[in-house]
C-alpha positions in Angstrom: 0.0 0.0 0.0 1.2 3.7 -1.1 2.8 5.7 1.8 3.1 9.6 2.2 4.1 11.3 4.9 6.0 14.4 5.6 9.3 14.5 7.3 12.6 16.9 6.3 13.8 16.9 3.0 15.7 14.3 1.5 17.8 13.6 -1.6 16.3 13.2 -5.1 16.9 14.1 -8.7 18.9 17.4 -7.2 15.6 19.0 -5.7 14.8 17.4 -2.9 12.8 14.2 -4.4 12.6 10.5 -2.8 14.6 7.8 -4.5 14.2 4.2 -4.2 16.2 2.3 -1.9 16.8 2.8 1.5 16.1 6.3 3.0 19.0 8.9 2.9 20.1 11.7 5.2 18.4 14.9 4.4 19.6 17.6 2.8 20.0 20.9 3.2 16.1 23.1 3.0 15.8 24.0 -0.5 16.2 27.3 -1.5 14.5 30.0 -4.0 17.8 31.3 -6.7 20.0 33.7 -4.3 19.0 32.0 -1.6 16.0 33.5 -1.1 13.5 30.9 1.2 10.9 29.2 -0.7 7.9 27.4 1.4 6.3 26.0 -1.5 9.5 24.2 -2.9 10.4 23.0 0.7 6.6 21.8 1.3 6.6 19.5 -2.0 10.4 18.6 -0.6 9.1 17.3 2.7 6.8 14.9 1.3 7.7 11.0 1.4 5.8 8.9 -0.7 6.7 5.3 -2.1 4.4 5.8 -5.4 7.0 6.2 -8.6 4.4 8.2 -10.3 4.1 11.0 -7.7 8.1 10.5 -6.8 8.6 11.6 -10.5 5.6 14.3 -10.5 7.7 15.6 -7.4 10.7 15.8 -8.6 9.1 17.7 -11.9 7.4 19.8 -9.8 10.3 20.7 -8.2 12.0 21.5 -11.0 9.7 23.9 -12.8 9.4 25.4 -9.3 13.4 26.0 -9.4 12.8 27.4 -13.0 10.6 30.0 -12.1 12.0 30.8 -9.4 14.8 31.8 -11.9 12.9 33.9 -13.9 10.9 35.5 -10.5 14.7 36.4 -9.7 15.6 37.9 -12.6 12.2 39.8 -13.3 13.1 41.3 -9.3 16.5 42.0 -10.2 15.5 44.0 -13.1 12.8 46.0 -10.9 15.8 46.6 -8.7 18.0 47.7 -11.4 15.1 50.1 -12.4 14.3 51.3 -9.0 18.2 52.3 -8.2 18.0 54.1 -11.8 15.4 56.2 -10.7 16.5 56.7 -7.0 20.3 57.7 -8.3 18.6 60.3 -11.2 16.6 61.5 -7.8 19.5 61.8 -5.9 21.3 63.7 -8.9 18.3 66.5 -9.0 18.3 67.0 -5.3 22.0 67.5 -6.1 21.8 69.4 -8.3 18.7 71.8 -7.0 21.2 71.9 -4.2 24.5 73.5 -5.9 21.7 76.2 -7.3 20.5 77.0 -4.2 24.4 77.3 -2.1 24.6 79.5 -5.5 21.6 81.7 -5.0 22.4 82.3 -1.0 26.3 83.2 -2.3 24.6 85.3 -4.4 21.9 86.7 -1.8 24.9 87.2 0.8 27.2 89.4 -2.1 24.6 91.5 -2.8 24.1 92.1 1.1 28.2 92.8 1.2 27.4 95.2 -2.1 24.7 97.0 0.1 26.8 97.4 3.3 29.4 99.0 0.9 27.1 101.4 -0.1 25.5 102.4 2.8 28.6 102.6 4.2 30.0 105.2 1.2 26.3 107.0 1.9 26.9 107.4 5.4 30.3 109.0 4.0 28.9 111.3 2.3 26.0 112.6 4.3 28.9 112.7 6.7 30.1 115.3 5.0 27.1 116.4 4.2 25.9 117.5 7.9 29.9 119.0 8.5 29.3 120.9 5.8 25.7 122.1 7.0 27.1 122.9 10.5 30.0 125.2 9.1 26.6 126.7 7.2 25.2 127.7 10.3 28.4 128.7 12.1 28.7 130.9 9.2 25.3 132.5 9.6 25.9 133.0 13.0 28.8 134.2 13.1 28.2 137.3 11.1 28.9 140.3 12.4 26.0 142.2 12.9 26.8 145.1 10.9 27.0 142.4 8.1 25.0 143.8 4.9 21.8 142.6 3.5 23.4 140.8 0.5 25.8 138.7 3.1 23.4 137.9 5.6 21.1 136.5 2.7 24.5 134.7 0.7 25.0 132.6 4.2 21.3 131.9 4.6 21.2 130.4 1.3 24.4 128.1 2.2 22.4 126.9 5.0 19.6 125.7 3.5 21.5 124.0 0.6 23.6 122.4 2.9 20.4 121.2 4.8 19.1 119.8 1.5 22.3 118.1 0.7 22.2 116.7 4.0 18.2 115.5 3.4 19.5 114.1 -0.5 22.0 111.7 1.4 19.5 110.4 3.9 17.2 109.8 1.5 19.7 107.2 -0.7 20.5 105.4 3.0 16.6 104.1 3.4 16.5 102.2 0.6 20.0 100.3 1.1 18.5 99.6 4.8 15.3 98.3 3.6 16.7 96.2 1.0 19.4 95.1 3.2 16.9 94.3 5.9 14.8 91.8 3.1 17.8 90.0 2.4 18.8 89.4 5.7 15.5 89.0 7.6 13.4 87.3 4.8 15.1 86.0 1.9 18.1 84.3 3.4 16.3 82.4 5.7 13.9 81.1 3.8 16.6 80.1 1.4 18.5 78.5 4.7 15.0 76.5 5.4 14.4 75.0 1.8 18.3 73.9 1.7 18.4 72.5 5.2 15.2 70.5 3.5 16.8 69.6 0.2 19.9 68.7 2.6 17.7 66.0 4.9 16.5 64.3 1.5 20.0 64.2 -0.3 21.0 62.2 2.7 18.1 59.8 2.8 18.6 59.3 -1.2 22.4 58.8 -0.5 21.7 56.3 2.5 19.0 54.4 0.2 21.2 54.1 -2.2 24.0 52.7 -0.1 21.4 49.9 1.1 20.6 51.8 4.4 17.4 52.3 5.9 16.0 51.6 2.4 15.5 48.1 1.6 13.0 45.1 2.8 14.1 42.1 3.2 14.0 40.6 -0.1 16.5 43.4 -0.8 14.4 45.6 -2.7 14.5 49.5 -2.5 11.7 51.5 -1.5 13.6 54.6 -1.6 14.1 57.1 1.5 11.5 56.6 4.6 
């Protein structure tokens, strides 16, 4: 009477299949190509049976298991090869949006030096500006006061285009403050934020890519968590 029962695996046709004869030691579990576990091809391993027919249709079995298993390998490898394609042109853009960015802050940050320079050159010159306005005055006042119509109204009029010239050069410093003031207050750190962001991704592209925090456990990539 036919037998089956289910015990380790054992030797047979190179998959794990019963031959005739006495029993044998058993083998190591089979395994999936790259040995990755298979259940099913270990199940149809561990059966025992003492019918030829279904010894044969097992070890058959087990070999069109072992040849998909091939292909199933080689269709994951190629999903693999097309997941690190995309996850290193990824890592290149993030790269790359991060080289303009550094660019734009260098930029943002000369322009603030350019600025400084001028308000610094405006300060200068109103500076000068406000001397020049005081001598004005001392002027006025110190005319004698016999002083003739024609000189008190000449030192009058140096007053008030000193005081103008004084008003022109405080007028060109407001704008370099305000603009100065965007740069620093507004524009730079909202720059810093979205780099410190592009920064946190590069590394999480760069650690997936170097099998880190990135992978299951069939190996396969499902990019940055």
């Amino acid at each position: 009477m036919e037998s089956m029962r289910f015990v380790g695996a054992i030797h047979g046709a190179g998959f794990g299949g019963v031959v005739d004869g006495e029993p044998q030691s058993p083998p190591p579990e089979p395994q999936s190509p790259k040995g990755l576990p298979d259940a099913i091809m270990q199940a149809i391993a561990n059966v025992l049976t003492d019918d030829p027919a279904a010894q044969r249709e097992q070890s058959i079995l087990l070999g069109e298991r072992h040849v998909l298993n091939l292909k199933c390998r080689q269709w994951l490898a190629a999903q693999l090869e097309h997941a690190r394609e995309a996850l290193v042109g990824e890592h290149e853009r993030v790269k790359a949006e991060c080289r303009a960015l550094l660019e734009e802050i260098a930029g943002v940050e000369a322009k603030i030096h350019r600025l400084q320079q001028d308000f610094n050159k405006a300060q200068e010159v109103k500076g000068r500006a406000m001397a020049g306005e005081h001598e004005a005055k001392e002027a006025l006042r110190r005319l004698s006061r016999f002083a003739s119509k024609q000189e008190i109204a000449h030192a009058e009029r140096a007053v008030i285009a000193a005081g103008e010239r004084v008003a022109k050069t405080s007028a060109t410093e407001a704008p370099l403050v305000q603009e100065m003031n965007r740069l620093s207050m507004t524009v730079l750190p909202e720059l810093g934020e979205k780099l410190r962001t592009l920064e946190a991704q590069e590394r999480d592209l760069s650690l997936a890519l170097e099998g880190r925090g990135g992978t299951d456990s069939l190996g396969i990539m499902h990019g940055p968590r």
